[in-house]
C-alpha positions as CSV (number, residue, x, y, z in Angstrom):
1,X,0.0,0.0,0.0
2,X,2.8,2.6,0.7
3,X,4.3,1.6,-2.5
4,X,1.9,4.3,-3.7
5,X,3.2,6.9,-1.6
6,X,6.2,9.2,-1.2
7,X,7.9,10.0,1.4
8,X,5.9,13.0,2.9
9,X,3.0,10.2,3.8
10,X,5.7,8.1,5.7
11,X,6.6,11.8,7.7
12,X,3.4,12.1,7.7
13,X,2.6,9.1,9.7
14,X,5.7,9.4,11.9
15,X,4.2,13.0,13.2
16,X,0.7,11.8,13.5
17,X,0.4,8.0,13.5
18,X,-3.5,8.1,14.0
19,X,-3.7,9.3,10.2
20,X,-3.4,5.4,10.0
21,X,-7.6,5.3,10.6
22,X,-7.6,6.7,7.4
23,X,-6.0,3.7,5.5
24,X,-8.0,1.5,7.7
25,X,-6.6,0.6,10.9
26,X,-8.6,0.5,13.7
27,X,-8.1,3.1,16.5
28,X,-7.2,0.2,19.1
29,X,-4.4,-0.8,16.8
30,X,-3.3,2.8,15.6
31,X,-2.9,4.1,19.3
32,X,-1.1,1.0,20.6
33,X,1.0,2.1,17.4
34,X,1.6,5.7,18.4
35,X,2.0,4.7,22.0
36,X,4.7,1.8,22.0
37,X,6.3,2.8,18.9
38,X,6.1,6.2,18.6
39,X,6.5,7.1,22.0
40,X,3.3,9.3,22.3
41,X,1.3,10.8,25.8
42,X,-2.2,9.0,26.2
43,X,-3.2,12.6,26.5
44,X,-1.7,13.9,23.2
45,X,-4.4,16.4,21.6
46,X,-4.3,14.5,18.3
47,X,-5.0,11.2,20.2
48,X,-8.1,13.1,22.0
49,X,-9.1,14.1,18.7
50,X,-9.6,10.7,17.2
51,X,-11.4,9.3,19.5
């Protein structure tokens, strides 16, 4: 799938991993994502805003 995309969707998705709901992923799997990987806050304002 991100063979169709450059490199500003990977940035993209490394500032804001919840931009994953968008391709599909569920919200469970997208914030265990942007948690464990990404190192984000439970409380991040983009987090809030997803959910």
């Amino acid at each position: 799938m991100l063979k169709h995309h450059n490199e500003k969707s990977v940035t993209a998705i490394k500032e804001n991993p919840y931009l994953l709901i968008g391709f599909g992923m569920s919200f469970e799997d997208a914030d265990k994502l942007a948690i464990t990987i990404f190192d984000r806050d439970e409380d991040e304002p983009k987090r809030l805003s997803m959910r």
